[in-house]
C-alpha positions as CSV (number, residue, x, y, z in Angstrom):
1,X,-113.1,79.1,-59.3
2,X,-113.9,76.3,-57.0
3,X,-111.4,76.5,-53.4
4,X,-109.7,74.1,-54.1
5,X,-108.3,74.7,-57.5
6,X,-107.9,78.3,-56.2
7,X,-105.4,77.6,-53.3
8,X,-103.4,75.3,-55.5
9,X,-102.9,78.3,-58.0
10,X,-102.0,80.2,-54.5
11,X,-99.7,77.8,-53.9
12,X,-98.4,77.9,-57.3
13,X,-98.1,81.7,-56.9
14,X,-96.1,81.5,-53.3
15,X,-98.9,82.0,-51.5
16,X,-98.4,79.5,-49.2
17,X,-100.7,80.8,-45.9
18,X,-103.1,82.0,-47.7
19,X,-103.8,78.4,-49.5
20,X,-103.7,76.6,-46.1
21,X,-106.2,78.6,-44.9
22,X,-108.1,78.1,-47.5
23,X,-108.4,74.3,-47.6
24,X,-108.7,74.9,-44.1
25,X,-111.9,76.5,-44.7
26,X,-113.3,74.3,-47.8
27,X,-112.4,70.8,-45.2
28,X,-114.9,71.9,-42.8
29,X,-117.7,71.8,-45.4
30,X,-115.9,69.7,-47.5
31,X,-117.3,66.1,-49.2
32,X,-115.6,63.0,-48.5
33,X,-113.7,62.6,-52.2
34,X,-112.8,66.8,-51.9
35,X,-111.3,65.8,-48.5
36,X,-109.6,63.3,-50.2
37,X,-108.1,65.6,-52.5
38,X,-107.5,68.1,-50.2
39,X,-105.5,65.0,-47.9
40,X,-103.7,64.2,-51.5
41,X,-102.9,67.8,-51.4
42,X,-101.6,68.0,-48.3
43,X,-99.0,64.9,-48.9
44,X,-97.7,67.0,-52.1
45,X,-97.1,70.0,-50.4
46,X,-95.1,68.5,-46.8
47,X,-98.3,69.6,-44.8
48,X,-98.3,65.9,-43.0
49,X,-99.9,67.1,-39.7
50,X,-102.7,68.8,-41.2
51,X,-103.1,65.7,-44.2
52,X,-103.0,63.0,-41.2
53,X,-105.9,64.9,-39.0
54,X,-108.2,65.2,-42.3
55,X,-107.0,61.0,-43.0
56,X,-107.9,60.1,-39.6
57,X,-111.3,61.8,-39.9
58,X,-111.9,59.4,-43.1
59,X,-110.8,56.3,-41.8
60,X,-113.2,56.6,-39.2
61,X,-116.1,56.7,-41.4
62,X,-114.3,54.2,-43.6
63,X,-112.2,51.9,-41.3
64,X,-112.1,49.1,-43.9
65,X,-110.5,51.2,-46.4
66,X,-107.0,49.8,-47.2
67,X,-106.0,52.9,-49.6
68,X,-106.6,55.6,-47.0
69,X,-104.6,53.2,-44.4
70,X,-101.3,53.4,-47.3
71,X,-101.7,57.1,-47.2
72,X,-101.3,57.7,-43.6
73,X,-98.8,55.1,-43.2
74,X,-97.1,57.5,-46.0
75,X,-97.4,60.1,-43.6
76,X,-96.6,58.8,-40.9
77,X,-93.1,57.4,-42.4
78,X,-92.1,61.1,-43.8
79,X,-93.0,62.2,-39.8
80,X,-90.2,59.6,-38.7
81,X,-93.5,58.1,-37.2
82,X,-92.6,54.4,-37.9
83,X,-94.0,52.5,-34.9
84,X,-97.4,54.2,-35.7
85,X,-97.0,53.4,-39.3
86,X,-96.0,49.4,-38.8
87,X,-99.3,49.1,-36.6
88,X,-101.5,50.5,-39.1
89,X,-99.8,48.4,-41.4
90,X,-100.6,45.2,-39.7
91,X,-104.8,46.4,-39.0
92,X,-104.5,46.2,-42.6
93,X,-106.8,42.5,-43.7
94,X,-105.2,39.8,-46.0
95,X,-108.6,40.0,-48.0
96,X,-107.9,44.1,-49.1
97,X,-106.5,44.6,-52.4
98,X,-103.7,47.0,-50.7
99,X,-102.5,44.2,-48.2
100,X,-99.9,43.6,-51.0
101,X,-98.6,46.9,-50.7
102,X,-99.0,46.9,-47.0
103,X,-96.3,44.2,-46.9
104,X,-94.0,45.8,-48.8
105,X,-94.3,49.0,-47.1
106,X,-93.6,46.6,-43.6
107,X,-90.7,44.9,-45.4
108,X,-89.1,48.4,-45.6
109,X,-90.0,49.8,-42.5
110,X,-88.7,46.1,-40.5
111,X,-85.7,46.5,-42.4
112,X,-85.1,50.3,-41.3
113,X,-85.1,48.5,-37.9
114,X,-82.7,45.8,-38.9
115,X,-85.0,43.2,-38.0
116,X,-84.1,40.9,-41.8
117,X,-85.7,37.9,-40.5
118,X,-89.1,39.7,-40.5
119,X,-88.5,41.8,-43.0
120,X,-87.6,38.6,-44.9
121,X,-90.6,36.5,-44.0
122,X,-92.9,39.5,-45.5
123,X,-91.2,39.6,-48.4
124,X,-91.7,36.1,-49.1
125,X,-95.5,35.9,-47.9
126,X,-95.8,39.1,-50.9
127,X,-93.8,36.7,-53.1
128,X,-96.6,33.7,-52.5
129,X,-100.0,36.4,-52.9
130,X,-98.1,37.9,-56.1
131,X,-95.4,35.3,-57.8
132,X,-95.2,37.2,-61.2
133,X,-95.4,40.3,-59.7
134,X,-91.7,42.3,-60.8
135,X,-92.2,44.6,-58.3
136,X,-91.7,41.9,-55.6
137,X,-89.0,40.0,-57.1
138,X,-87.4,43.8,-57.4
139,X,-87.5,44.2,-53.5
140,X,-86.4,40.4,-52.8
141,X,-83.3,41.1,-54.8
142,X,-82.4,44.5,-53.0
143,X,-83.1,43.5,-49.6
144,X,-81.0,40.2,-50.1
145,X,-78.0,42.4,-52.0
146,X,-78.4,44.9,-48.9
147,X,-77.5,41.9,-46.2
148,X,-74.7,40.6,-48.4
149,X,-76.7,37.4,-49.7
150,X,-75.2,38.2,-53.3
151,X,-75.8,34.5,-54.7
152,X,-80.0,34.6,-53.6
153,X,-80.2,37.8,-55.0
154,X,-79.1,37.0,-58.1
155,X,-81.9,34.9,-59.3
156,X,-84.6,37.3,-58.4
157,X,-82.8,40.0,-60.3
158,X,-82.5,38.1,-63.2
159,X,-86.3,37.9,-63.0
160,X,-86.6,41.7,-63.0
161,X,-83.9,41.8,-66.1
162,X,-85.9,39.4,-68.3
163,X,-89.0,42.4,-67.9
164,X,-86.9,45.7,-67.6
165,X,-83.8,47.0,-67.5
166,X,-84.3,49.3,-64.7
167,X,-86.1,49.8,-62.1
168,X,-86.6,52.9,-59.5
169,X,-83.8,54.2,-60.7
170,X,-81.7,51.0,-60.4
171,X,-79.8,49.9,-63.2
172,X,-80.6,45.3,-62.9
173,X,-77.4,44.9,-64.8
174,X,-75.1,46.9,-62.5
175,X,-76.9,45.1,-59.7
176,X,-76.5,42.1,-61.3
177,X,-72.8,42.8,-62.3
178,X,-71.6,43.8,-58.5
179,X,-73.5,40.8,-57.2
180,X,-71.3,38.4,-59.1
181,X,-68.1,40.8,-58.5
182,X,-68.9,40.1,-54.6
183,X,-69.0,36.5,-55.2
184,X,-66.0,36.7,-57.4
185,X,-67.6,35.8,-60.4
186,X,-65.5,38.2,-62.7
187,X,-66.2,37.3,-66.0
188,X,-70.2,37.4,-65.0
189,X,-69.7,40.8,-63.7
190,X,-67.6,42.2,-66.6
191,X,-69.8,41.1,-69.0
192,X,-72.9,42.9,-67.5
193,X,-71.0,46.0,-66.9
194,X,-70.2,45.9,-70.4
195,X,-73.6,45.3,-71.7
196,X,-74.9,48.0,-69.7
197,X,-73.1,50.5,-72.1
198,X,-73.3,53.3,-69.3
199,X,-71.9,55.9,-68.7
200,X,-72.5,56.8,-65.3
201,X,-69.7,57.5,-63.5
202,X,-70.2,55.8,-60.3
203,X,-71.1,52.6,-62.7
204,X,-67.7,52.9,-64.8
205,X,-66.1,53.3,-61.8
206,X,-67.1,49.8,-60.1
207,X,-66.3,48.5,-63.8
208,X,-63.1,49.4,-63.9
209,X,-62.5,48.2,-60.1
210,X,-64.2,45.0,-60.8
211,X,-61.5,44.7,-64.6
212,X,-58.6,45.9,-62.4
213,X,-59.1,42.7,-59.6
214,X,-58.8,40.6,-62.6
215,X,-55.8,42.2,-63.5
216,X,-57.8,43.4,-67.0
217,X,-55.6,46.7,-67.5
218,X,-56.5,46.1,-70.7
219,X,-60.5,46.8,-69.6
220,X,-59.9,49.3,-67.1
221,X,-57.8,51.9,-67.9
222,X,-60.2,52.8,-71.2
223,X,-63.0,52.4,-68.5
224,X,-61.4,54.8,-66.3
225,X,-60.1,57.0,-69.4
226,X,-64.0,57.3,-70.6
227,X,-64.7,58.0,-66.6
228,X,-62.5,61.1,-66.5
229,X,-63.8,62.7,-70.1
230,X,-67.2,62.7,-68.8
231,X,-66.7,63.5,-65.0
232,X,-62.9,65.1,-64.6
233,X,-63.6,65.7,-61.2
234,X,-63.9,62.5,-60.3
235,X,-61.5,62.0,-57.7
236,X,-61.7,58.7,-56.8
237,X,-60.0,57.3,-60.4
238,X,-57.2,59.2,-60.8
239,X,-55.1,57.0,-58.1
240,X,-56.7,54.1,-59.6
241,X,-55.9,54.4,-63.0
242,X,-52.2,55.7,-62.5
243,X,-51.9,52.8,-60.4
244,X,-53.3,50.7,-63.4
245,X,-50.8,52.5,-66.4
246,X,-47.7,51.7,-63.4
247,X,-48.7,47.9,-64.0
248,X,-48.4,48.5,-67.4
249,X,-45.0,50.1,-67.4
250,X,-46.6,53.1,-69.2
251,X,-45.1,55.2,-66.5
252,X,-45.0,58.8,-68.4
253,X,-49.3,58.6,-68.4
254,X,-49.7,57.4,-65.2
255,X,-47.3,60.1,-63.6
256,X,-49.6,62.7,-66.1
257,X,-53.0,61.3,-65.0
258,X,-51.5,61.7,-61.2
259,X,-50.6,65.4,-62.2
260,X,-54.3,66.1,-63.8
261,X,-55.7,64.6,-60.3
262,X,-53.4,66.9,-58.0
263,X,-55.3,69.6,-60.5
264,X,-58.5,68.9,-59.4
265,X,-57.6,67.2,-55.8
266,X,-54.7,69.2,-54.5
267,X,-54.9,68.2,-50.8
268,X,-54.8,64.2,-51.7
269,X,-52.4,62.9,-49.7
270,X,-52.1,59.5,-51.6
271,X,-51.8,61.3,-55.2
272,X,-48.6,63.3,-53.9
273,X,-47.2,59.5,-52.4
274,X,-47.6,58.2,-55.9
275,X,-46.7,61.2,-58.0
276,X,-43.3,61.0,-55.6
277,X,-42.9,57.1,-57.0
278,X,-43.3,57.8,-60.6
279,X,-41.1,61.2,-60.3
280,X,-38.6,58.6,-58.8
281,X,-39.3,55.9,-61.9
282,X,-38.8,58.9,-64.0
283,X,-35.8,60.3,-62.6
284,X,-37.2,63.6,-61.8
285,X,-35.5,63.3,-57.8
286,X,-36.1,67.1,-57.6
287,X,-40.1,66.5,-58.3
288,X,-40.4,63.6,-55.6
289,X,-38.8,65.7,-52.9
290,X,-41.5,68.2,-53.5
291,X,-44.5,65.9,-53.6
292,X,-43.3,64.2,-50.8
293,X,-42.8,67.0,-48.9
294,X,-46.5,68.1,-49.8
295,X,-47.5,65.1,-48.6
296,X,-45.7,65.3,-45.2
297,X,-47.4,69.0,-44.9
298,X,-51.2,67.6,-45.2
299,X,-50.4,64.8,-42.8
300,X,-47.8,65.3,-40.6
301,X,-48.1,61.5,-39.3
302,X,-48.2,60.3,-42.7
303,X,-45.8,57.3,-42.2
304,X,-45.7,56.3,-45.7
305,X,-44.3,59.7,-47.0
306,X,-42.3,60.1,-43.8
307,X,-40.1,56.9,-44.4
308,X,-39.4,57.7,-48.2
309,X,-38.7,61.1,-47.5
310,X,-35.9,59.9,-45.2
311,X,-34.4,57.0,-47.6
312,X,-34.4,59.8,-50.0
313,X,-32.0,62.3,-47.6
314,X,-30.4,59.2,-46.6
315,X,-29.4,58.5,-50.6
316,X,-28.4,61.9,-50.2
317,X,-26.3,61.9,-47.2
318,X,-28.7,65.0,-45.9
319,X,-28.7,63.9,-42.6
320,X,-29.0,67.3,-40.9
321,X,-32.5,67.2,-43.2
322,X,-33.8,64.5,-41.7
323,X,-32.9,65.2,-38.0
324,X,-35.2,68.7,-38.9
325,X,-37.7,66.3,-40.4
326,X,-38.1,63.9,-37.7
327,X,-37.8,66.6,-34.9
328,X,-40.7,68.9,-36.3
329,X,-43.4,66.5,-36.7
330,X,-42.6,64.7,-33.7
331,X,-43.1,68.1,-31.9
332,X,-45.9,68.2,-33.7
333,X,-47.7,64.9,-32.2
334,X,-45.8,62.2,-34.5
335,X,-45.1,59.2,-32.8
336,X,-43.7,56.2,-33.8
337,X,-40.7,54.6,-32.2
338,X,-39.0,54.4,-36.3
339,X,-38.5,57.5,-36.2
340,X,-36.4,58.4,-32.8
341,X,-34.3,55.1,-34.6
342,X,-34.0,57.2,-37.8
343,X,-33.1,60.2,-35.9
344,X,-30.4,58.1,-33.7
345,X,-28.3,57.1,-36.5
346,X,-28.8,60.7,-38.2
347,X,-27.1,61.7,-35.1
348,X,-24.5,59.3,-35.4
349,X,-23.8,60.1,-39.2
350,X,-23.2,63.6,-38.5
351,X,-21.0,62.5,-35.0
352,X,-23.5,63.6,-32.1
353,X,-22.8,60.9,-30.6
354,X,-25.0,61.9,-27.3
355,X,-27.8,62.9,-29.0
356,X,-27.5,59.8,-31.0
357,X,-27.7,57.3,-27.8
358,X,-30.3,59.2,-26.1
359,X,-32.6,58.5,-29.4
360,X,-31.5,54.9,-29.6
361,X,-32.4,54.4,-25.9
362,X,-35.5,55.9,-26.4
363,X,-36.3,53.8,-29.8
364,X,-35.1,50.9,-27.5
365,X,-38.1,51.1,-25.0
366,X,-40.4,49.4,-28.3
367,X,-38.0,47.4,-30.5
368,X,-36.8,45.1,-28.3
369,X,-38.0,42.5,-31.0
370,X,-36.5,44.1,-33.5
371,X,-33.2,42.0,-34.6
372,X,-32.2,44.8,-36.7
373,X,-32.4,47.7,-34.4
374,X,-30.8,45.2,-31.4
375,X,-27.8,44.6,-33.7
376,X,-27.5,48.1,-34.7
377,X,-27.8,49.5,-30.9
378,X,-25.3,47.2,-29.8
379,X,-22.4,48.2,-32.4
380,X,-23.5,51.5,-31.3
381,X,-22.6,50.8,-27.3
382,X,-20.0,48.8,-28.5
383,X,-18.1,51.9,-30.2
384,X,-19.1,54.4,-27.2
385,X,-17.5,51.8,-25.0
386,X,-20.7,50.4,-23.2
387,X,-19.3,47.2,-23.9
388,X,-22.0,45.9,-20.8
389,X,-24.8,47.7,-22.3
390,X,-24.2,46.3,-26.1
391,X,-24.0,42.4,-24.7
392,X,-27.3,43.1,-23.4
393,X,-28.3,44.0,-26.6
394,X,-26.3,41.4,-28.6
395,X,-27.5,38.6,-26.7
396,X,-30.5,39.7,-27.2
397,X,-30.7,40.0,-30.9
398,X,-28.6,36.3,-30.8
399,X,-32.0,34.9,-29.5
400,X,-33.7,36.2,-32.2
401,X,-31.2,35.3,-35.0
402,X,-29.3,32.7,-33.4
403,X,-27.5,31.2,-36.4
404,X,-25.4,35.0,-37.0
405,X,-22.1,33.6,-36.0
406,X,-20.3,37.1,-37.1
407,X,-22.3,38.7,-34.1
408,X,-21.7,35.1,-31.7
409,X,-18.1,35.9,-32.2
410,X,-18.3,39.6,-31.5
411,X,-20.6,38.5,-28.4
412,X,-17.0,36.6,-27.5
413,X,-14.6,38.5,-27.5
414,X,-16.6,41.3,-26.2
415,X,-17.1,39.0,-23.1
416,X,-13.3,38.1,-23.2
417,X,-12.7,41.8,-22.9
418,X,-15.1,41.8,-19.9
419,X,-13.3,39.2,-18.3
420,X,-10.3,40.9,-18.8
């Protein structure tokens, strides 16, 4: 059995040191095509060191050779070698039949760099040297699509379309479809996301996104229905197609799709907020408390839940719940000046009338623009008898709402009392 052959059948077998060292061997007496297999070898097997030493031995006695150039630029890009590889690139002479290739390996490495205008400029000179070439037109459209030029990709996908419909891996007509979705071109994008017939998840996905901008319920929720049967764990879609059903008025599948999700995504913040609304749509109060609370648990800042949580209590009249509420995930971080008002007139409802204006004076240091809460704070002062303190705050909401002439009278007489 010739070397060669036999340390590939070691390295078949596992027998990874001992078919290094056998190459090894064979390259010091090896000919120039065995070295190239051996190099080829190499490459296959992530041995790039030992592959670019044998390559660099070659391109010395071959310097004009544009193939063996490719291959250590190959090399030299799976090191994370990119400088090297970009001026090996450019030796490379317009008159070799792998310049082509040369500038589309520079286009990628220019554009790893972020340098588009160059990148650019050698995807266009590939363009001129090859202008049927699919392969070019290919890269045109992804590097264009990549910087957000949607509308001068488009035509060089639809070059690549008319050939094949797909391409190193990349579906054209999804490309196609989410380059006119960017440029809102809806009824472009639909109809190539139909005609792709896929069913990918990620590409069902962006076609029932793209249907539920144009308010097409009608397209998305089978879209996102088909999603689920193939791919149940799917996260993403659940929210997206309860929120769609909820347009619909089909609330008793939206708040059962939002109940299969918290199956398969049970620390989802958003899917206990919505589950909470549709248990509320539903009347099931009991249900919404729980989600809600859930909710509250995973994020204790979650202001969202917080706020509905506390119109719910407040419904209720559980104040005492919502000063427990408030106080626990404010000690736990929480901080939002909402909530020392929430827990201010919480205080007030159940008549701790201290604790009630400590919490409104320290809600007062941030909504001093807030007509409601000025208002509200004043009446407050107003019934403890910090008749002083609630003008300040009454004037204040006046020049905020200045036409409220049952608060301009209030202001007077409170001042006549003043005066008094």
């Amino acid at each position: 059995m010739d070397m060669i052959e036999k340390a590939n059948q070691m390295m078949n077998e596992g027998k990874a040191d001992d078919a290094m060292a056998l190459l090894r061997e064979k390259a010091q007496t090896a000919s120039d095509d065995e070295k190239y297999t051996i190099i080829d070898m190499y490459y296959g097997w992530g041995f790039f060191e030992e592959g670019i030493a044998l390559l660099e031995e070659l391109i010395a006695k071959y310097p004009d050779e544009g193939e063996l150039m490719i291959l250590l630029t190959e090399m030299y890009i799976e090191l994370q070698k990119d400088e090297e590889a970009i001026q090996l690139l450019n030796d490379i002479k317009k008159e070799d039949p792998f310049y082509l290739e040369a500038l589309l390996l520079l286009a990628d490495l220019y554009q790893a760099q972020g340098l588009f205008e160059v990148t650019e400029q050698k995807l266009l000179e590939a363009k001129s040297l090859a202008p049927d070439e699919m392969v070019i037109d290919f890269a045109l459209g992804e590097f264009l699509f990549s910087i957000g030029q949607a509308s001068r990709a488009i035509p060089f996908y639809e070059k690549v379309i008319g050939q094949t419909e797909e391409l190193n891996g990349i579906e054209i007509g999804e490309r196609l479809a989410e380059s006119h979705a960017t440029l809102g071109h809806y009824d472009e994008a639909l109809a190539y996301f139909k005609a792709l017939e896929s069913e990918n998840p990620d590409i069902l996905f962006k076609y029932g996104f793209t249907a539920a901008q144009q308010h097409r319920n009608d397209i998305a929720i089978p879209v996102w229905q088909k999603l689920l049967e193939i791919d149940p764990y799917y996260h993403t879609v659940y929210h997206e197609l309860a929120n769609a059903l909820k347009e619909e008025g089909r609330i008793d599948e939206a708040y059962e799709v939002i109940q299969d999700g918290l199956k398969q995504d049970e620390f989802n913040k958003e899917l206990y907020m919505m589950a909470a609304h549709l248990a509320i749509q539903l009347q099931k109060r009991t249900e919404a408390y729980t989600y809600l609370k859930e909710a509250v648990v995973l994020d204790h800042d979650y202001k969202a839940a917080v706020m509905m949580l506390i119109e719910l209590y407040k419904e209720d009249e559980q104040y005492e719940a919502i000063i427990e509420l408030v106080t626990t995930i404010q000690d736990m971080g929480a901080d939002d000046p909402l909530y020392s008002w929430e827990l201010a007139q919480s205080y007030e409802a159940v008549e701790k009338y201290e604790a009630a204006l400590h919490h409104y004076e320290l809600a007062s240091i941030h909504l001093t623009h807030d007509a409601d809460f000025l208002k509200e704070f004043g009446y407050f002062l107003s019934e403890e008898g910090q008749f002083k303190e609630a003008l300040k705050y009454l004037t204040k909401y006046l020049t905020l709402e200045p036409l409220d002439e049952d608060i301009q009278a209030f202001v007077e007489r409170l001042n006549d009392s003043n005066n008094d």
